[in-house]
Structure formats: C-alpha cells, structure tokens
PARODO-566236 format. One line per 3 residues: their letters; for each residue x, y, z of N, C-alpha, C. Coordinates in steps of 0.1 Angstrom, whole numbers. Layout:
N
a> X:Y:Z:X:Y:Z:X:Y:Z ~ ...
This chain:
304
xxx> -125:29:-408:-140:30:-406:-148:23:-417 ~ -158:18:-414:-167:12:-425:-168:20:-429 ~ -174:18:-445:-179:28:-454:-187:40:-448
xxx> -201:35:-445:-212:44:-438:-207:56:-429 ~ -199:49:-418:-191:56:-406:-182:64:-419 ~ -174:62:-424:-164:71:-433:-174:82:-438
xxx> -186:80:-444:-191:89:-453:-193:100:-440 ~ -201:96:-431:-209:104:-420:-195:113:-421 ~ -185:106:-415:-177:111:-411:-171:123:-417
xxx> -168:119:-432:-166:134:-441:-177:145:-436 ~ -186:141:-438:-199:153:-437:-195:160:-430 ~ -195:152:-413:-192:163:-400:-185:168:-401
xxx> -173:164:-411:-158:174:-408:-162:186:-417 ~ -171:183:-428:-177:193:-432:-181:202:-425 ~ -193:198:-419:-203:209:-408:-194:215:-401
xxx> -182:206:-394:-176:215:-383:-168:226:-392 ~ -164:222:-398:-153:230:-406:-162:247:-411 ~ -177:242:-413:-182:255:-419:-184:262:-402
xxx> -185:254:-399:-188:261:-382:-180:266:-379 ~ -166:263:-376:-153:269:-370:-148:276:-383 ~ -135:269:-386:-128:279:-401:-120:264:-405
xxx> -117:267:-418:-112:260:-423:-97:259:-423 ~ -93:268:-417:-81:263:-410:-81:254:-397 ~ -87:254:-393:-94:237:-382:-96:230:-387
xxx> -94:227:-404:-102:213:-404:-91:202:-401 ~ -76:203:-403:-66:194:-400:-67:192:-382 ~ -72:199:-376:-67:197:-363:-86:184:-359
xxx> -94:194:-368:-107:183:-362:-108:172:-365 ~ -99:166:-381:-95:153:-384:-89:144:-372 ~ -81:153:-366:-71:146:-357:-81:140:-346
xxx> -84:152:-340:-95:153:-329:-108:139:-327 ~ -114:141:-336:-122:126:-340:-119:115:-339 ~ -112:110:-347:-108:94:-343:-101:95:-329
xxx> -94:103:-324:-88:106:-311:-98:101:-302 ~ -107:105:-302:-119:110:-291:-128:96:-291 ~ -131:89:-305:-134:76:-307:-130:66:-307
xxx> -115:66:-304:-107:59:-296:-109:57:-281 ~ -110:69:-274:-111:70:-266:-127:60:-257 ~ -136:62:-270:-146:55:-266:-149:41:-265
xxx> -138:32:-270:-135:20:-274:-130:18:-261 ~ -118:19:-253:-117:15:-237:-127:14:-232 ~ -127:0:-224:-138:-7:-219:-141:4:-203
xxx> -130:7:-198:-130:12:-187:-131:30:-185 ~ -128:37:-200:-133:48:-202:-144:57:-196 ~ -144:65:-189:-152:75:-186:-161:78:-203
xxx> -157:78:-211:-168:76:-231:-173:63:-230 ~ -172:54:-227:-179:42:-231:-193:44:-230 ~ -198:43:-237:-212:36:-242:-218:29:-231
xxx> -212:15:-227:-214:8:-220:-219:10:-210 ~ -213:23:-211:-218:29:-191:-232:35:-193 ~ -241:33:-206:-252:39:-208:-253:54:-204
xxx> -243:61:-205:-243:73:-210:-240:78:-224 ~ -245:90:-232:-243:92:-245:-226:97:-245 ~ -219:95:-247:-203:105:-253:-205:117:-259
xxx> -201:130:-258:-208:140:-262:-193:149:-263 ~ -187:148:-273:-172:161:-277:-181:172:-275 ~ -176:181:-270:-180:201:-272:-168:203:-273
xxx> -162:205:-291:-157:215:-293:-159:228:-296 ~ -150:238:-286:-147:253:-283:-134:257:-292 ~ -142:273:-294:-129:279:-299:-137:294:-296
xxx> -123:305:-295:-127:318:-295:-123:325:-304 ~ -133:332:-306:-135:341:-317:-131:355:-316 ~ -119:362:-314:-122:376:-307:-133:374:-291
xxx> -139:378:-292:-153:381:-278:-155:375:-276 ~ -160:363:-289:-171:356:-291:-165:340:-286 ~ -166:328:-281:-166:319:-279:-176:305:-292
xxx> -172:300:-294:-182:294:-304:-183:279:-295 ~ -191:272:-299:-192:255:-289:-203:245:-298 ~ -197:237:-303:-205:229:-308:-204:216:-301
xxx> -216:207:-300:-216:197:-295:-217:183:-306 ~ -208:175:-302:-210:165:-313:-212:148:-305 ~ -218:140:-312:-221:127:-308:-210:116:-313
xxx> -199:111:-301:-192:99:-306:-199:86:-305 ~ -210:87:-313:-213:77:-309:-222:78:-332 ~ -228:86:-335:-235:88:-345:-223:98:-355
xxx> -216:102:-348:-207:111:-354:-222:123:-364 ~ -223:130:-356:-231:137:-358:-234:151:-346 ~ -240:161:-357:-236:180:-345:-253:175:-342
xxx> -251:180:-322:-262:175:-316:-268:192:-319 ~ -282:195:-314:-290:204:-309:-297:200:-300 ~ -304:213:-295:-314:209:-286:-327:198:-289
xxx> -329:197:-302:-337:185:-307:-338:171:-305 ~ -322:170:-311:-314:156:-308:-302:155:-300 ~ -305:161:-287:-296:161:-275:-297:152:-265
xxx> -289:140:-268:-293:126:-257:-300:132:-242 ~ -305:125:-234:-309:127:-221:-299:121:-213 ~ -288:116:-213:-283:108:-204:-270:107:-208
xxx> -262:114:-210:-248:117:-219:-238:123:-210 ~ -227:121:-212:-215:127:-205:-207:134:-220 ~ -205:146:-213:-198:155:-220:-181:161:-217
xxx> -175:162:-229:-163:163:-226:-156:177:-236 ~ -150:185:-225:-143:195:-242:-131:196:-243 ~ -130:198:-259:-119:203:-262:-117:212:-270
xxx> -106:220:-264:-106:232:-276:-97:235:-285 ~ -104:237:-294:-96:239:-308:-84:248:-307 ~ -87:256:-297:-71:271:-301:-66:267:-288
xxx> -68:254:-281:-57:250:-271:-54:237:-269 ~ -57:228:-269:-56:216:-267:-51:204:-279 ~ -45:197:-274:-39:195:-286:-42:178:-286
xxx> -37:168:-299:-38:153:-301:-26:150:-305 ~ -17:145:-301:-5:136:-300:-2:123:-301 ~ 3:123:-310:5:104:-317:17:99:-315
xxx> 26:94:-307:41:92:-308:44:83:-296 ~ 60:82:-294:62:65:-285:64:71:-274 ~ 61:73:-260:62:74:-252:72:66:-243
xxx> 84:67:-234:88:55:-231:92:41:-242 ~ 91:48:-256:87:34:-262:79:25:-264 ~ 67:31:-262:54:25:-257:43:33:-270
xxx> 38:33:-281:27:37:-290:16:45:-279 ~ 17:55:-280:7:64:-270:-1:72:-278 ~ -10:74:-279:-24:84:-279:-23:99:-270
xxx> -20:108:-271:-23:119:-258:-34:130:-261 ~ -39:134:-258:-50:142:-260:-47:153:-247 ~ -54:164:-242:-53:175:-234:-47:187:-235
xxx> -51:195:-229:-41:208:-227:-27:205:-229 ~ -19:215:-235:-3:209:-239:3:209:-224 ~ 1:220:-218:10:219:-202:8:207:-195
xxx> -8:200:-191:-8:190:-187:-3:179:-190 ~ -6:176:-209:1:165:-216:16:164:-210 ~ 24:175:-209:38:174:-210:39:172:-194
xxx> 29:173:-181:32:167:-169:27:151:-168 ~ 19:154:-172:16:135:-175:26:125:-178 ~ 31:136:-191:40:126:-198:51:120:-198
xxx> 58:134:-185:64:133:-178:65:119:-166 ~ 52:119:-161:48:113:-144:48:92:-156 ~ 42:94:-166:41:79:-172:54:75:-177
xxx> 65:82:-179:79:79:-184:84:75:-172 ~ 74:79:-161:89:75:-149:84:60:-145 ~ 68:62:-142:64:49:-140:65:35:-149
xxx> 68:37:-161:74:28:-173:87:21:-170 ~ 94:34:-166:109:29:-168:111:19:-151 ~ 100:17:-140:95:7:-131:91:-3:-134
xxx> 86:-6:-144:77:-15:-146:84:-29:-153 ~ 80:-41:-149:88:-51:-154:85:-54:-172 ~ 71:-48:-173:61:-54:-182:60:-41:-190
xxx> 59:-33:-204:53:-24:-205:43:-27:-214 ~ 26:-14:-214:21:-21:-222:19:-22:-236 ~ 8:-26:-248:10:-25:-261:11:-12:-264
xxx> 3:-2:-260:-2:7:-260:-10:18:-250 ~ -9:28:-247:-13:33:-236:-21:50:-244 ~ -34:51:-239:-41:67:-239:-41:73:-230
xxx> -35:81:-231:-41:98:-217:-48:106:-223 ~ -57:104:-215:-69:117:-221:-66:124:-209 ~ -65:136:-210:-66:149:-198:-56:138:-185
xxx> -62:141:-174:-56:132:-162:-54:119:-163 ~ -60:110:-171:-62:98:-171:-52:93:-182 ~ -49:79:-177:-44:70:-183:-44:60:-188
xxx> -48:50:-196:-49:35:-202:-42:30:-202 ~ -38:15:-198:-26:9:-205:-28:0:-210 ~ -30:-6:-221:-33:-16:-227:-25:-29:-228
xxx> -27:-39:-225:-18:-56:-224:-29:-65:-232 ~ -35:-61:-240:-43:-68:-251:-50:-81:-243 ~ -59:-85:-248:-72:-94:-246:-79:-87:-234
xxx> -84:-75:-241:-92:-67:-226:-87:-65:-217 ~ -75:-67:-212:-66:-65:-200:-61:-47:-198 ~ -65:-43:-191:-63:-24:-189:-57:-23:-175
xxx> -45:-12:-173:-47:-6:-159:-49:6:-165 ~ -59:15:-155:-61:25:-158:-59:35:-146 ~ -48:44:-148:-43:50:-138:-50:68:-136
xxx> -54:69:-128:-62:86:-130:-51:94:-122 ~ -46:104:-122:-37:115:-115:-43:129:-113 ~ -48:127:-98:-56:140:-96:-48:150:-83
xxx> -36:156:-93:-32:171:-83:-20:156:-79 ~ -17:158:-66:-6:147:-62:-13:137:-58 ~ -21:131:-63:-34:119:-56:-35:110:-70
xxx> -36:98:-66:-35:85:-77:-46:77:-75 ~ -53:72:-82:-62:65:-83:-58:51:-93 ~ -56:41:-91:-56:30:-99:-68:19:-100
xxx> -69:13:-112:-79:1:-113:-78:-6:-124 ~ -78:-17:-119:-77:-30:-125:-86:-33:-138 ~ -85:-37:-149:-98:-42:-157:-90:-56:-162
xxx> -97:-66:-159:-98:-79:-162:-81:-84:-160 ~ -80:-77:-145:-62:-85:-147:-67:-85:-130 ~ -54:-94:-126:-54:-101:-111:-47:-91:-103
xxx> -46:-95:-93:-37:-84:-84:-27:-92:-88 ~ -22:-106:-85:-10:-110:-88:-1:-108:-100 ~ -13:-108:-112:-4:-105:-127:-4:-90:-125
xxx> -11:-82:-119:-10:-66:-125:3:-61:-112 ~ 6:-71:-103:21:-71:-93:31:-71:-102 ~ 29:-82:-107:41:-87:-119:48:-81:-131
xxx> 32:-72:-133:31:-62:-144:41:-54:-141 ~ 40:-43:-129:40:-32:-126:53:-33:-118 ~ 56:-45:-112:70:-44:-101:73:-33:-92
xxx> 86:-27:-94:91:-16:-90:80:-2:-90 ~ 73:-2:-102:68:9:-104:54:10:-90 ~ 48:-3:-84:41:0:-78:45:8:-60
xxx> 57:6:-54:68:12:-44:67:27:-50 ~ 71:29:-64:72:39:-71:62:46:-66 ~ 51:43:-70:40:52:-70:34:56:-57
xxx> 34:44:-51:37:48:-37:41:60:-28 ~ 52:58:-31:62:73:-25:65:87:-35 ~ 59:91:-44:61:100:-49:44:104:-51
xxx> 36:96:-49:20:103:-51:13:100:-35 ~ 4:112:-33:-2:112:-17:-9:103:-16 ~ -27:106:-16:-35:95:-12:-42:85:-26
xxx> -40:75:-25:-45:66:-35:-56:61:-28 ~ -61:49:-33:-74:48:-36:-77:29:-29 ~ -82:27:-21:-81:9:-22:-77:-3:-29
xxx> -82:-1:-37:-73:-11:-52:-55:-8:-52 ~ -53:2:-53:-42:7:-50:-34:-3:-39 ~ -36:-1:-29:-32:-4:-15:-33:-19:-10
xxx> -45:-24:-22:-43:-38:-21:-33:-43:-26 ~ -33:-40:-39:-19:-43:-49:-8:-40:-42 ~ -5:-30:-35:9:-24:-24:12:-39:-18
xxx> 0:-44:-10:3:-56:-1:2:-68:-6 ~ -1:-70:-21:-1:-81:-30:16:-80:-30 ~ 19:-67:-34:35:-65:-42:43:-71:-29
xxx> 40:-68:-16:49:-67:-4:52:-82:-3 ~ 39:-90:-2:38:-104:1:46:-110:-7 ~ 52:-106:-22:65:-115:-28:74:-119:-23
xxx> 79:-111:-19:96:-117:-11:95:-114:5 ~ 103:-118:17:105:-112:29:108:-100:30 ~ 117:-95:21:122:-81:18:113:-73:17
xxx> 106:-78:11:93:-64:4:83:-63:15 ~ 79:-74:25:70:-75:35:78:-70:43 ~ 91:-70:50:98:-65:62:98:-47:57
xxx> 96:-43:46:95:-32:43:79:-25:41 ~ 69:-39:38:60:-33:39:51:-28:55 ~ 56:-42:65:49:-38:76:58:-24:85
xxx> 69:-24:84:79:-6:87:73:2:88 ~ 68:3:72:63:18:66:50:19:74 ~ 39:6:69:28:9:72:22:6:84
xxx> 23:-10:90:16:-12:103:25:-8:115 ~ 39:-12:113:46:-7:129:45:7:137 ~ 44:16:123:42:32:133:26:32:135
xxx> 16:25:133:2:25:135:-1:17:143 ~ 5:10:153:0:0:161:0:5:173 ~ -13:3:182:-12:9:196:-4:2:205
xxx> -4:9:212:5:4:228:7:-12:229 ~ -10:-15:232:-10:-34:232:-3:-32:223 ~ -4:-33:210:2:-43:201:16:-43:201
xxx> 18:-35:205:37:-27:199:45:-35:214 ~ 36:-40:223:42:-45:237:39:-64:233 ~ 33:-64:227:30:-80:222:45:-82:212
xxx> 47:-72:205:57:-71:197:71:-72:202 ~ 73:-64:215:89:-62:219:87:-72:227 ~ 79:-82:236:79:-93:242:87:-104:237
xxx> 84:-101:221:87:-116:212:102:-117:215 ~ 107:-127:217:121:-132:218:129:-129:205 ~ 124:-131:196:129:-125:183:125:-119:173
xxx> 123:-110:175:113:-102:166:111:-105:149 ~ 119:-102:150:128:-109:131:121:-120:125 ~ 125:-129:136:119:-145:131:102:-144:131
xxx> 96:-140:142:81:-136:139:80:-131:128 ~ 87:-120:124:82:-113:111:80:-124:96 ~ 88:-133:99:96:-143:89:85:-154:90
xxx> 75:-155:103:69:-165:102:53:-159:99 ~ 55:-149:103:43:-140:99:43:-139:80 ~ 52:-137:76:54:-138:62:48:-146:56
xxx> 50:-163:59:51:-170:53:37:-177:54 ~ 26:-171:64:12:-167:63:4:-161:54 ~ 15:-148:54:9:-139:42:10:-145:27
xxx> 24:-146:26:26:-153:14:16:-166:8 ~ 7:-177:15:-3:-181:15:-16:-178:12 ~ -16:-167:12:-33:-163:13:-36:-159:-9
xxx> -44:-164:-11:-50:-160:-17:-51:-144:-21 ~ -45:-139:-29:-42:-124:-31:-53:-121:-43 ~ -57:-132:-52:-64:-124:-61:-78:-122:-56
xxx> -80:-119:-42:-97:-127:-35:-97:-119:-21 ~ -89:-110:-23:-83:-101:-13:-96:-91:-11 ~ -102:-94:5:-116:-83:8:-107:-70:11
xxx> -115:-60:17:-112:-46:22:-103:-46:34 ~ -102:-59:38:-90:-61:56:-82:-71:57 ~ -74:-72:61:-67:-87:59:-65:-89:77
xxx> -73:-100:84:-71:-100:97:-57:-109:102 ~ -57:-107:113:-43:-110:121:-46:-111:133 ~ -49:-131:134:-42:-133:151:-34:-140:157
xxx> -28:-135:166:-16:-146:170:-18:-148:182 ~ -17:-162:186:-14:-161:203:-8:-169:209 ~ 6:-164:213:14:-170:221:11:-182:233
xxx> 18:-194:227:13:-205:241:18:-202:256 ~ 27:-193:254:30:-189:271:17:-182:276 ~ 13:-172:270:1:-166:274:-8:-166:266
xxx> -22:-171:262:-30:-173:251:-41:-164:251 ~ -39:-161:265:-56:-154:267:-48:-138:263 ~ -37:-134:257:-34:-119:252:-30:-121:241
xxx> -38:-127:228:-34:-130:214:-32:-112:207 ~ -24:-111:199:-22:-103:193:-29:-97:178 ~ -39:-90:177:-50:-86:168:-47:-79:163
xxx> -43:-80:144:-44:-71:141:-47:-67:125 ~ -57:-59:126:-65:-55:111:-62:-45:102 ~ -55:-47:94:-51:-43:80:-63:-41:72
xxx> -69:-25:74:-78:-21:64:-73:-15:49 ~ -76:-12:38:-76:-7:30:-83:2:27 ~ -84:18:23:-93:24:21:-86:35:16
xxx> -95:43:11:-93:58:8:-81:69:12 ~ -80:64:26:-76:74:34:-65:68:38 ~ -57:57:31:-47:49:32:-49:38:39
xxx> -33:32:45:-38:16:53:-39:24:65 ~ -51:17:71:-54:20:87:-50:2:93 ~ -45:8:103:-46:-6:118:-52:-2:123
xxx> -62:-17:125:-71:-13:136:-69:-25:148 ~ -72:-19:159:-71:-31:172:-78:-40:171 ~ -88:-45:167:-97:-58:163:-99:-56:148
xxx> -95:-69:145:-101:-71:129:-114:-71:126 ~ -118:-69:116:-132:-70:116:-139:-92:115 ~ -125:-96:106:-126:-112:104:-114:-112:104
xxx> -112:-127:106:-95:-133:108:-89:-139:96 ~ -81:-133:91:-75:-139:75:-69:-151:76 ~ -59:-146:93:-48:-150:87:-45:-157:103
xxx> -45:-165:111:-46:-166:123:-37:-178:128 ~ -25:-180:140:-17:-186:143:-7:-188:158 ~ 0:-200:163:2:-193:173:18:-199:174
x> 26:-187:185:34:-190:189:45:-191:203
C-alpha cells in the first residue's frame, strides 16, 4: 500500500479493533486487503467501476447482542449515517464465522473468503473443474459463490455457482481462446451443473465446433431430441445420415465463433425437393439450448 493508504489503514484496524476486541484484530488484518483485493477484479460485483460504493459490514455476536460496523473499501474508513455513500453495494462478513484463506488450490495461488462450509464446497467444485482444463489460471478468487480466474492482461473467467446452477462470463477473452482455455472442463460443467446461463451455451457450441467428435456429440445431446416431427423426417430421409452430419460440420466449423449472436440459423435444401428445406434455429438462452422450427436469421445455409 502507498504510504497514505498504509497509515489510514493502521487507524481503521485501530477503530475496528476498539469496536470489536482485540482478539479480532489478526483476523480484521486478514479480512481487508482480502476484501480490497477483491475490489481490484474488473468484473467484481466491488468494483468501483460499476459506480457503486464497496461497503464491508463486519458482524460479530456478542452474547445477545450483535455488533455491525460498516466500512468503505474504497477510503478505508468506518462509515455512519453522515458519510454513508448513496449508491453503494454492501457485503458481510463475519468475524465469529467466516473465514480468509491464502493457499494453492489445484496448484493454482487462490484467495478464498466465505463461510468455511461453503469455502470447502466451492473448493471442492474448482479442483474438479481445474483438473479439466487444458490452461490453468495465474491465480483465481472465490468470494462466497463466485469465482475469478485470472490469465493476466485483464483476461478473467468469472464463474458464479448458484445451488446446482452455473453462470459463466467472459472478460476480455474470445469464445475461441476461453474454448482452449477451458477444454474438457467446459463438457464438464456441462453435465454435472443444471441451468447455465447464454455465454455458457455459446462456448458449449464454440467447444462442439472443434472436432467432428465433439459436434456429433453436441447435436445428440442437444438438437436431435428437440427437433419436431418435420425436422426429424428431413433427417431420416437423408441417404446417409452420418455424412450430412460431416457436411453440416464443416459449415459450422467456418463460422466465425468469436461474433456468435443469441441463434445460430440452419438451412438446408435438398435438390431432389427444394421447396421442403430443412430449418433449423439454435437459440441460446437462460433456459438452455432451444430448437426452434424457423430461425430467426440464416447463419449457416446450404444444399444437398
């Protein structure tokens, strides 16, 4: 810390320390730069950037009593009602539960912060997804549910784990490099967590589009059990199913993945019969991949 920042910083640990007890003061040491770390990820729920204030409420109980101070990571300073930002996101942690963890995760330099039961399911769910990954990265934070992974020059995935539900997102990496990143582990996450999130699902079909293998496994899972009647009868018509698939590939594999909208469209139409081309739209969304019987636009369009 610069000097200034250092000095502030004794003080507070002062104030807090007369506030709580001074057997807290080693854990509120920890707790701080923890938490101002935390404010430093560009993609942080704490960033600044997001023009909200960062606001720690550390808690602790007293017998009856509950105590809660609020502090500014941003002034390192105890707020009041005086000097209580207007526009701030607040986060707690408690002193007689929650803990700050420094050590290698996976072999990976980690940060953890949260409740100890959570930390040790997290910690658990990130060792599996590491030991997938082709790439690991410099360094990774979990705050509470969330996760950072750091690949230096601003490059983050930041993965959120809510109950069996995954959230992923990109900061300043491609779908193709954060494919490359992640390999195996993205299949991984896939089948072991329920509903993910768009970004998610695009990357799924970024990862699929590498090899034939991974596309003959991705259209299985996802578009052949979702295709209606027409389509699934356009399908068993084909003389060789296989080989479509193979030429349908080598479509996909063309497209531009890091530029990838919300649908990826699909038409095909056979020169024996042209006027019954085969439509079909690969949405991305919330609620997983949907097929739909007309694309909204044509990505990807050809005939046979």
């Amino acid at each position: 810390m610069p000097a200034l920042s250092r000095e502030r910083f004794e003080v507070l640990i002062r104030d807090l320390t007369s506030r709580f007890s001074q057997a807290d003061e080693k854990k509120i040491r920890e707790v701080l730069p923890a938490f101002a770390r935390v404010t430093e990820i560009p993609v942080s729920y704490l960033n600044p950037s997001s023009r909200y204030h960062p606001v720690l409420i550390l808690k602790k109980r007293f017998g009856n009593l509950e105590k809660d101070v609020r502090v500014s990571l941003v002034d390192f300073r105890i707020l009041n009602k005086y000097n209580m930002p207007g526009w701030r996101r607040e986060v707690e942690f408690r002193l007689d539960r929650d803990v700050v963890l420094r050590e290698r995760v996976g072999g990976v330099e980690a940060l953890l912060i949260g409740d100890p039961s959570l930390v040790s399911r997290m910690r658990d769910a990130v060792v599996r997804i590491l030991q997938q990954m082709n790439f690991r990265p410099r360094n990774f934070v979990m705050f509470y549910n969330q996760i950072y992974m750091d690949f230096g020059n601003n490059r983050f995935i930041h993965i959120e784990i809510l109950g069996s539900d995954l959230r992923l997102r990109l900061v300043n990496l491609k779908f193709t490099d954060a494919s490359r990143i992640l390999g195996k582990a993205i299949p991984y996450m896939d089948s072991v967590f329920g509903n993910k999130n768009p970004e998610f699902y695009k990357l799924l079909f970024v990862y699929a589009s590498e090899t034939t293998g991974s596309f003959d496994w991705f259209f299985h899972r996802y578009i052949m059990p979702r295709l209606n009647p027409e389509q699934r009868e356009f399908l068993n018509e084909m003389h060789d199913y296989h080989n479509f698939l193979r030429l349908l590939y080598t479509y996909v594999a063309r497209l531009n993945k890091d530029r990838l909208g919300d649908e990826v469209g699909i038409r095909v139409v056979r020169r024996a019969n042209p006027n019954r081309p085969l439509e079909i739209g690969i949405a991305f969304t919330n609620r997983g991949i949907e097929v739909k019987r007309y694309p909204s636009t044509t990505t990807i369009s050809f005939m046979v």
